[in-house]
C-alpha positions as YAML, in Angstrom:
chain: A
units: angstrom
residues:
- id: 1
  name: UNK
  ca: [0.00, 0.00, 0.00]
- id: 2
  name: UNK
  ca: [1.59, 3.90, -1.37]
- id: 3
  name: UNK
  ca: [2.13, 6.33, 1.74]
- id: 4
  name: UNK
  ca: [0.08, 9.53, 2.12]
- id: 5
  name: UNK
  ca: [1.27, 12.13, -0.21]
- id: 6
  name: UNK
  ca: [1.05, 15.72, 0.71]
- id: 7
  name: UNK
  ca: [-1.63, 17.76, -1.35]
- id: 8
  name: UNK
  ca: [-3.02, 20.86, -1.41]
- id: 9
  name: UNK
  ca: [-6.53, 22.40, -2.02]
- id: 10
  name: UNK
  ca: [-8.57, 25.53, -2.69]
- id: 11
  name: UNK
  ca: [-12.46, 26.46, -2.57]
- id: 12
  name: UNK
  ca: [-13.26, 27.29, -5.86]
- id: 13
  name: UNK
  ca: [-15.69, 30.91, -4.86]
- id: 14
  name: UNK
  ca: [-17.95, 32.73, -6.50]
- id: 15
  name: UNK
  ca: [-17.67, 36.50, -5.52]
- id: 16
  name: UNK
  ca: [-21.28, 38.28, -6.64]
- id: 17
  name: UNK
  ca: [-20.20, 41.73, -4.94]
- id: 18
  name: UNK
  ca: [-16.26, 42.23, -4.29]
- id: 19
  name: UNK
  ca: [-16.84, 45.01, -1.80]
- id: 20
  name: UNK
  ca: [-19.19, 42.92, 0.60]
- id: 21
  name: UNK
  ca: [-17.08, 39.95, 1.22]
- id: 22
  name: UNK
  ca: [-20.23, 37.69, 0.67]
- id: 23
  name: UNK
  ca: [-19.37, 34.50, -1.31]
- id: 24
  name: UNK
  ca: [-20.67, 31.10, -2.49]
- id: 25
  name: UNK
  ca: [-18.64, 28.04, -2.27]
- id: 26
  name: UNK
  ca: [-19.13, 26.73, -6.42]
- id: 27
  name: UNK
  ca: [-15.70, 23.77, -6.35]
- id: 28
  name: UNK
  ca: [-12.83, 22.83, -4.85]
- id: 29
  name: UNK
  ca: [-9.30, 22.42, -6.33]
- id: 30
  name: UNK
  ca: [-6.64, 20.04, -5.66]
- id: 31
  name: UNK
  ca: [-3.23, 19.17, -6.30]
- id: 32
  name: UNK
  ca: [-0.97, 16.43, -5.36]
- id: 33
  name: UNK
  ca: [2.61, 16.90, -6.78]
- id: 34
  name: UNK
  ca: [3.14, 13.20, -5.80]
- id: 35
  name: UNK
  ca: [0.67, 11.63, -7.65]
- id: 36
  name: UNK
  ca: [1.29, 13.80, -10.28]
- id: 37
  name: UNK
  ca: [-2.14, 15.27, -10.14]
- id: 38
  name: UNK
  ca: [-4.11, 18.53, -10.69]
- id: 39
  name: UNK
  ca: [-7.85, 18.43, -10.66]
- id: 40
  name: UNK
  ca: [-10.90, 20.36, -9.91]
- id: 41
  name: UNK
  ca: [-15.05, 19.76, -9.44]
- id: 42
  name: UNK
  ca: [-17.37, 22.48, -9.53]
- id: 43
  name: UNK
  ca: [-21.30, 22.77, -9.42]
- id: 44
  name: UNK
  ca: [-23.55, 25.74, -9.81]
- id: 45
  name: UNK
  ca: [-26.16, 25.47, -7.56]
- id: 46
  name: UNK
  ca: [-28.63, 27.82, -9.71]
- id: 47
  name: UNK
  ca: [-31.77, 28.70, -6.56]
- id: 48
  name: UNK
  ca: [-28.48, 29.19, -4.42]
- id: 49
  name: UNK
  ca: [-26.70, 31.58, -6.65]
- id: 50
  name: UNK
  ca: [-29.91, 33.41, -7.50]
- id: 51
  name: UNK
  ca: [-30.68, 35.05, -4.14]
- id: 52
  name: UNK
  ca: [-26.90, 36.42, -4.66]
- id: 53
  name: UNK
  ca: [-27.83, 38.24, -7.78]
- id: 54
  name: UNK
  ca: [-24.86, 37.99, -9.54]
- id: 55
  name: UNK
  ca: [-23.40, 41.33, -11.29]
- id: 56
  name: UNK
  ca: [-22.86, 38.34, -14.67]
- id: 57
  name: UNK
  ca: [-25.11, 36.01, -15.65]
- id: 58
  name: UNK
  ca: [-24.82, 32.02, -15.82]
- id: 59
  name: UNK
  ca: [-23.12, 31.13, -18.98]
- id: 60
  name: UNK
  ca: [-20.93, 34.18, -18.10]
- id: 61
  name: UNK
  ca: [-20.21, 32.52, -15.18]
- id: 62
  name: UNK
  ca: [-20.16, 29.12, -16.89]
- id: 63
  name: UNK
  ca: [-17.72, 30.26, -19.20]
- id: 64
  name: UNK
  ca: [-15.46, 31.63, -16.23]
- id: 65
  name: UNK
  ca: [-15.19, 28.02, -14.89]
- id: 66
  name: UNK
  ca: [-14.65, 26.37, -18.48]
- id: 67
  name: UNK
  ca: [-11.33, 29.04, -19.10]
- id: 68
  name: UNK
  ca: [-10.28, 27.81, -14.84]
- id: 69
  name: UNK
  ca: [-10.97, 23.92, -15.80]
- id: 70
  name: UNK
  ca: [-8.85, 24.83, -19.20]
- id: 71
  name: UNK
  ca: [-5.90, 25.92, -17.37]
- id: 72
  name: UNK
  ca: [-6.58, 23.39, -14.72]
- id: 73
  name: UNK
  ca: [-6.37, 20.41, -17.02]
- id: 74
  name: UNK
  ca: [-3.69, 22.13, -19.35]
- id: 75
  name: UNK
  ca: [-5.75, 22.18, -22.06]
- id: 76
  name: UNK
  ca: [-4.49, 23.93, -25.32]
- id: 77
  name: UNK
  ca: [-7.68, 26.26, -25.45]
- id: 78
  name: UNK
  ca: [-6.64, 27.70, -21.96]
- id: 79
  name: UNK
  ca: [-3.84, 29.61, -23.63]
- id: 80
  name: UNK
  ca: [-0.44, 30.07, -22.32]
- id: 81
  name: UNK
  ca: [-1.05, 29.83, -18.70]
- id: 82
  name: UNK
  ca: [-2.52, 26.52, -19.37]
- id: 83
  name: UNK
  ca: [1.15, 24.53, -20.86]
- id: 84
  name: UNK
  ca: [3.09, 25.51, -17.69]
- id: 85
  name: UNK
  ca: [3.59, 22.95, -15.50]
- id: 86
  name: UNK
  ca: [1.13, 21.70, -13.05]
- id: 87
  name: UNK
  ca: [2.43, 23.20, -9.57]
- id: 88
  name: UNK
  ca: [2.25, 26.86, -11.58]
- id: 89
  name: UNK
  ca: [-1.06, 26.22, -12.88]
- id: 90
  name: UNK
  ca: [-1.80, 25.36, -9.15]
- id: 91
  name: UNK
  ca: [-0.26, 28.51, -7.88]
- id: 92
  name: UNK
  ca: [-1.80, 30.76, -10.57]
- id: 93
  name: UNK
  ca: [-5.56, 29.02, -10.29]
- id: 94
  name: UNK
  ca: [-5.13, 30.30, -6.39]
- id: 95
  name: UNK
  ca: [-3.51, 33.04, -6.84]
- id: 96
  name: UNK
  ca: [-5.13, 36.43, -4.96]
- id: 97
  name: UNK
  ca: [-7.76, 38.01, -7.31]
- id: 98
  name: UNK
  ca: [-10.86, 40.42, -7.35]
- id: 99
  name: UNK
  ca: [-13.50, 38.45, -9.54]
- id: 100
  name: UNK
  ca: [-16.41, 37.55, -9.88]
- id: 101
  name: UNK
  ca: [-14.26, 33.51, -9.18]
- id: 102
  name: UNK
  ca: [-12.14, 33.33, -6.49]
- id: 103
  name: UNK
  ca: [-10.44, 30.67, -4.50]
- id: 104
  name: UNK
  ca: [-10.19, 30.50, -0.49]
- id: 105
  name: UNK
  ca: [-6.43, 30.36, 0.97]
- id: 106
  name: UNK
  ca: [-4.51, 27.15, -0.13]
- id: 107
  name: UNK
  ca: [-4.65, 24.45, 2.62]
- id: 108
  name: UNK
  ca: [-2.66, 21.19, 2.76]
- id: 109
  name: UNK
  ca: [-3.44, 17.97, 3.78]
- id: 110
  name: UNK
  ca: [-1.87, 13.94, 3.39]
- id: 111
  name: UNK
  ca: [-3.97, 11.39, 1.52]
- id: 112
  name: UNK
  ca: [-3.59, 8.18, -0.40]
- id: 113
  name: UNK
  ca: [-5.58, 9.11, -3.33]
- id: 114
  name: UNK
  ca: [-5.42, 12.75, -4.71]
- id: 115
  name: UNK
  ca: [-8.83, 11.59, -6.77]
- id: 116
  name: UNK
  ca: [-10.75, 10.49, -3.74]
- id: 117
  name: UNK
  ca: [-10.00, 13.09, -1.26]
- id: 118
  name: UNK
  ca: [-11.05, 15.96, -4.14]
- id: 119
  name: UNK
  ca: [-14.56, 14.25, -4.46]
- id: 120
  name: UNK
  ca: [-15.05, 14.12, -0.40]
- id: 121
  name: UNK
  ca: [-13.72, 17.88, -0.43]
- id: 122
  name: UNK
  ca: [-16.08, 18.64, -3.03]
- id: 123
  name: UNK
  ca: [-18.97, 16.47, -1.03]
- id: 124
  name: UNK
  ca: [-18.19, 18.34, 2.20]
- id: 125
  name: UNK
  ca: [-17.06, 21.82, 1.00]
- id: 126
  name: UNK
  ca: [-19.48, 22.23, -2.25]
- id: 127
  name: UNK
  ca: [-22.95, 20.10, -2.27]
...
């Protein structure tokens, strides 16, 4: 049986009005450096995000999380952010912003599966 590997993880947030500090949690994303692994879940919760009235609309929002999940996943359509390596795509997904997405501070943690500890973050943190 593999040892725990160190990984770290973000709540994926969406930020209706900057100013107010008010936020809903929308995904979580994790990466594991020893597994080799960089993933994220998300879920829009549409009744929930409703009473926030967002300053965008859905598929504005929508399209927000496809361009994160593009760099996430180093997909070619997210551009160049998306073909640096994974721990940079990490560092820039969480890096300090004022959007309408944000991510919570980067915490750490030690499991045996990067893949199963993002879905119970995602179960506990999201839905």
């Amino acid at each position: 049986m593999p040892g725990k590997e160190l990984f770290e993880y973000a709540v994926i947030r969406t930020v209706p009005h900057v100013a107010r500090e008010e936020f809903v949690n929308i995904g979580v994303v994790l990466y594991c450096r020893g597994q080799r692994f960089l993933a994220m879940r998300h879920s829009l919760r549409i009744p929930r995000l409703q009473a926030f009235q967002l300053p965008v609309s859905l598929d504005e929002l929508e399209a927000y999380l496809r361009a994160f999940q593009q760099v996430c996943y180093g997909h070619q359509d997210g551009g160049p952010i998306a073909a640096l390596p994974m721990a940079e795509r990490f560092r820039w997904l969480t890096a300090k912003r004022s959007t309408v997405i944000q991510t919570s501070a980067v915490h750490p943690g030690l499991c045996e599966s990067a893949e199963e500890t993002l879905d119970r973050l995602f179960q506990e943190l999201v839905l």
